[in-house]
N, C-alpha and C positions, 0 to 999 in steps of 0.2 A: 388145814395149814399147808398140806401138800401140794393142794391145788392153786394157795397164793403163792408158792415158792416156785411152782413152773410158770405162772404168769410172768415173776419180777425176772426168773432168769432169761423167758423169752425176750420180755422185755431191752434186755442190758446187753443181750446179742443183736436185736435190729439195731439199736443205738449203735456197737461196735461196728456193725456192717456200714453202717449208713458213713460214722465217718470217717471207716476207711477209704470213703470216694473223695474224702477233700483234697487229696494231692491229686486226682486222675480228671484231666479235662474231659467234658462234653456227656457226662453222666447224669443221667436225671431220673428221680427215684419220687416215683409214682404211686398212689395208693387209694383207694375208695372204703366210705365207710356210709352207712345211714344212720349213726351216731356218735357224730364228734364230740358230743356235751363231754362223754366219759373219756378221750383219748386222754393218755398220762400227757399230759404239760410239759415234760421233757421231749416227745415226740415233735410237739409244737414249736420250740423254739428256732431262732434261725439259725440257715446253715442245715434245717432239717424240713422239716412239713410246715413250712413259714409262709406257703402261699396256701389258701383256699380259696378254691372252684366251685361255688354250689350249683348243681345242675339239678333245675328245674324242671317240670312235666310242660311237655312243647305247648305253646299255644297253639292258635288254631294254624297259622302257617306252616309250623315247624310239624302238626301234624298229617298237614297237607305233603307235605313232600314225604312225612315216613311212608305216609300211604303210597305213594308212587312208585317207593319202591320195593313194598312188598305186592300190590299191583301188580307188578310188570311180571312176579314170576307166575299169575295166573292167568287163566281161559276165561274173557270175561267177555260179555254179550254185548258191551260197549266200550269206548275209548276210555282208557286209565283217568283221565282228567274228569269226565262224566261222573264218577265213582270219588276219586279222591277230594273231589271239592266238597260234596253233599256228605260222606263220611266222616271227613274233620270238623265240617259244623255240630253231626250227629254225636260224638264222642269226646265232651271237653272233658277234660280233666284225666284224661288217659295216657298211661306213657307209652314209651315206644313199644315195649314187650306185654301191653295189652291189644294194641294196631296191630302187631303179628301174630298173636292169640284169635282176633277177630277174623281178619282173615285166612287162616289156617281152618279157624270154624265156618267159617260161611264156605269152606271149599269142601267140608266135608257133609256139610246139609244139602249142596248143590247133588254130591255124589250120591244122597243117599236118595234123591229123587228123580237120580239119571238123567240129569243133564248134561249138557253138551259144554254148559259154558256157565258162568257164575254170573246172577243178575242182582239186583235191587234187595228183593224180595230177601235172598239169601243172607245179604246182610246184616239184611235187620234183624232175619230171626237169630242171625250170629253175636250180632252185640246184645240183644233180650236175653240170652243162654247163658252170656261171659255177664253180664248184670245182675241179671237175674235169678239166673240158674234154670235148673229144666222144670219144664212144664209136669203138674203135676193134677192129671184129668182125671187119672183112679182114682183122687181124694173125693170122698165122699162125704158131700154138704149137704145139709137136708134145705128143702125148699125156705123156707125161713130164714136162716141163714143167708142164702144164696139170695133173696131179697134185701135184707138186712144189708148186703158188702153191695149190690148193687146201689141201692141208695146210698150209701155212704160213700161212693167213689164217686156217682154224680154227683153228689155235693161239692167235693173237691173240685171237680173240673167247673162246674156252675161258677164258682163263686171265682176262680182265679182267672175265667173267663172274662167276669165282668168287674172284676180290679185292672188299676192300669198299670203297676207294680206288679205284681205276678207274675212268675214264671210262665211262658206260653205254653201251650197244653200239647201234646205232641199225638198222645192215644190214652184210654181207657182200658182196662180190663178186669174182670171178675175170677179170669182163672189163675189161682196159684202159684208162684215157681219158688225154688228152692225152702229155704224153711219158712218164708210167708204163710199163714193162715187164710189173710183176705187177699183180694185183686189189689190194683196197684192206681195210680195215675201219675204216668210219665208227662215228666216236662222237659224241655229243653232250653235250658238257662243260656244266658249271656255269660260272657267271661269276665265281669265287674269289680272292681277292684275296690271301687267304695258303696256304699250305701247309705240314703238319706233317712230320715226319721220315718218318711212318708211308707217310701219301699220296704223297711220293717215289719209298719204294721199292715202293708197288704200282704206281705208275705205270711203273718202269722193269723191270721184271717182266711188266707186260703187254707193253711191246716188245721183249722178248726174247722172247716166247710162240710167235712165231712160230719163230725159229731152233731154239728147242727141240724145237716139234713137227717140225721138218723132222730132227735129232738121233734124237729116239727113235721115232718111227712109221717115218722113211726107213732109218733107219741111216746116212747122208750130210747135209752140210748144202751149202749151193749160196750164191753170191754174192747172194742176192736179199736178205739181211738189212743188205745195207750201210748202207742209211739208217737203218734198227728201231740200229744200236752206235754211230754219228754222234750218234744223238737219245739213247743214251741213255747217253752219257760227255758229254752237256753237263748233262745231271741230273745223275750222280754228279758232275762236277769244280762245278758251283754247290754241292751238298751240303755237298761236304768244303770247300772254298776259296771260296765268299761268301756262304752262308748262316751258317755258324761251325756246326753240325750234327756238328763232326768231333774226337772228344775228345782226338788227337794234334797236329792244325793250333791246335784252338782257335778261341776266340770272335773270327777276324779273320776280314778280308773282302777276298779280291782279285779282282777284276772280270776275266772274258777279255777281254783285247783282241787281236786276229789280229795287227794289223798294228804292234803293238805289237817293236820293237825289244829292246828292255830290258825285263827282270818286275820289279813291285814287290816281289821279294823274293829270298832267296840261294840257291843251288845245292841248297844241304840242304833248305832250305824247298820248294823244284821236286819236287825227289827224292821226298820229304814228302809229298806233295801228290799225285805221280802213282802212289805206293804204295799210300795211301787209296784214291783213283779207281779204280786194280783192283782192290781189295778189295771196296771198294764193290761194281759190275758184277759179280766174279764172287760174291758174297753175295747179290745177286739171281737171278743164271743158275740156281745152285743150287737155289733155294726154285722159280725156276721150271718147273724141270725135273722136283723134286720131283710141284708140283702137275700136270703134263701128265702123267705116270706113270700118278697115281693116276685122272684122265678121260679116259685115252686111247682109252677105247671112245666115249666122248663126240666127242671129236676124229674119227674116223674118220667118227662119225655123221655132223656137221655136214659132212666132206669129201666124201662120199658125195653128200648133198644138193645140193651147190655144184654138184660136177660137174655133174649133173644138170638144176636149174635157174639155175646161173652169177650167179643173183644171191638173196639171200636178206634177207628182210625181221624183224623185231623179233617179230613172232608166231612165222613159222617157225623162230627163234631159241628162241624160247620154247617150242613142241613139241617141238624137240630137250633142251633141255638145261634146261626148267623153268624157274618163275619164281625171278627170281634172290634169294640165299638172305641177304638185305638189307634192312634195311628201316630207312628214314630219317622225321622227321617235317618235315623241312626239305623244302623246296618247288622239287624239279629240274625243269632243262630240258625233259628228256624225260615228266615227267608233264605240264605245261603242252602238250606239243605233241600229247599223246595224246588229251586231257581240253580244252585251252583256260586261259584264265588260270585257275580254280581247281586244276584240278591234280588233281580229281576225277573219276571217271567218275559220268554224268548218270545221276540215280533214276528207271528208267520206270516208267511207269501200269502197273499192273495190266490186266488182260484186263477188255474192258467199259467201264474209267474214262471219266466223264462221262455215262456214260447212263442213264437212270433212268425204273424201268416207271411207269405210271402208279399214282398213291396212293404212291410214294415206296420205299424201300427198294431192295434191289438186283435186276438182270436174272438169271436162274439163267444157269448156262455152256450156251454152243452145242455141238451136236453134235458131240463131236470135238475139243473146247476144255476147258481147266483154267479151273477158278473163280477168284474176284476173288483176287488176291495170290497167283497160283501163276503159273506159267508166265513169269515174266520175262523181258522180252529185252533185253539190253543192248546196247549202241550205241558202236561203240569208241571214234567222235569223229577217227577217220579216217582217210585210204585204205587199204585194204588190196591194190592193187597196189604191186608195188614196182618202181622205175625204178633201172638203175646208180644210184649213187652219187659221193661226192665224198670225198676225201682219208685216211686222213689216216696209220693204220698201213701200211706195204708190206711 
């Protein structure tokens, strides 16, 4: 009772405060919350907190520029722009005080390997850390195991490799971090706003990728897919029951609520409802099973490799299992982070460019060198080591 009786008095003195500013010009009374739901109602009315601001987590531009100018206060092995365009592709859905977190961490990884100046590499291992948490190599997995999460993580990247819906696959890993059990498989999503029926079920397809390859490569599967059926029975039950996607429920919408009492709707309707959402999941199991069949030599490859090197990067993805068999004109994540804000990789000079014999025309090639517009090298726009990673398939 005492603790309600200091809230309402607080309460009755902001109210006093506030409108003793009604006679005083040019006063403006400002305030932050991350839950308005419960603000008292008297707070809200006007002449008080009668406007709301919701501030959002930046997209990718607005996180392009935080990064510039947390950037600028570091020692960095290339130009600010180099960094802040591939870094906001890298990090959607991050706010401003996780881009300062990141960087602050990638200064202290650079430090702890004595160098000079902060690069690529440093980054990533900085958003893996702030994602994922620290690496954890003294956990000790026994061989089995440690086969067991490698296939099951090839699975995942297998199958969302060869959907055209799926997240793009960004790296692989078998080691640990924070309280994870198994490796991971990082993607780098777009920043999408809606979703089709189709994008659903590749999405919930890629996370059963893994259960499956543990299914047909092991002949067993093992408790390590319990988050991959978690995450993807909240897909199928938003499909069938609040997207309206589901031609038995129909064009209605019921929201999960956990702690919800009572559903807004009737026992048939439940029934209804959790009939779809198996159908759903196992219509994807199916199709994903399908496809792990047909690259299961794929699958093995990429397990093989894990073992081996425990964590595996977007190129060595790509010398296993090609470039992926997709091709979009819309402008992802993962091309900005490769490439930079264009999304392209950069046109290099020719052998020679800029140099010119005298009386003009061009230098013949050097010994041992290809002539003007042969021999091209391209420049992939960035690191090519790869550090653990961070979240997101298990």
């Amino acid at each position: 009772m005492g603790g309600h009786d200091e809230r309402e008095n607080t309460l009755n003195q902001l109210l006093v405060e506030m409108d003793g500013f009604a006679t005083t010009t040019g006063v403006i009374v400002l305030a932050g919350t991350n839950r308005p739901d419960i603000l008292d109602k008297a707070l809200l009315r006007p002449g008080r907190f009668d406007r709301t601001i919701t501030v959002d987590a930046p997209d990718i531009k607005g996180r392009e520029q935080i990064y510039r100018v947390h950037l600028s206060k570091l020692k960095l092995s290339k130009e600010v722009e180099f960094y802040s365009e591939r870094l906001a592709a890298l990090t959607p859905g991050m706010s401003g005080a996780d881009i300062a977190n990141i960087c602050n961490e990638a200064a202290l990884v650079a430090a702890r390997s004595d160098k000079s100046s902060v690069d690529m590499v440093d980054f990533e291992s900085a958003i893996d850390r702030v994602i994922g948490g620290l690496e954890k190599k003294n956990k000790v997995i026994s061989p089995v195991e440690r086969r067991t999460i490698a296939f099951h993580e090839s699975g995942h990247a297998v199958v969302s490799w060869f959907l055209e819906y799926a997240e793009p696959l960004l790296k692989v890993s078998i080691v640990p971090r924070g309280t994870s059990v198994l490796g991971f498989a990082q993607y780098l999503p777009n920043e999408n706003v809606l979703m089709t029926k189709e994008q659903l079920m590749d999405r919930v397809c890629a996370i059963l990728g893994g259960r499956a390859a543990e299914q047909v490569l092991l002949g067993k599967i093992s408790t390590g897919a319990v988050n991959d059926l978690e995450r993807a029975t909240q897909y199928a039950y938003a499909q069938v029951a609040v997207y309206g996607m589901n031609d038995k429920v129909g064009m209605l919408s019921y929201r999960m609520d956990r702690d919800a009492f009572d559903k807004p709707y009737s026992q048939e309707t439940a029934q209804m409802i959790d009939n779809e959402v198996r159908a759903f999941v196992d219509q994807a199991y199916k199709r994903t099973l399908a496809l792990v069949e047909d690259k299961k030599a794929l699958i093995e490859a990429m397990s093989l490799t894990l073992l081996k090197k425990e964590v595996i990067g977007l190129e060595d993805v790509e010398s296993i299992l090609g470039k992926r068999p997709f091709s979009t004109q819309e402008m992802r994540n993962i091309d900005r982070y490769r490439h930079g804000a264009s999304g392209k990789p950069p046109t290099p000079p020719s052998e020679g460019a800029g140099e010119k014999p005298e009386g003009g025309g061009e230098l013949p090639p050097k010994e041992g060198e290809q002539g003007p517009g042969e021999g091209m090298t391209k420049e992939p726009g960035f690191s090519r080591r790869v550090e653990p990673g961070a979240v997101i398939a298990t």
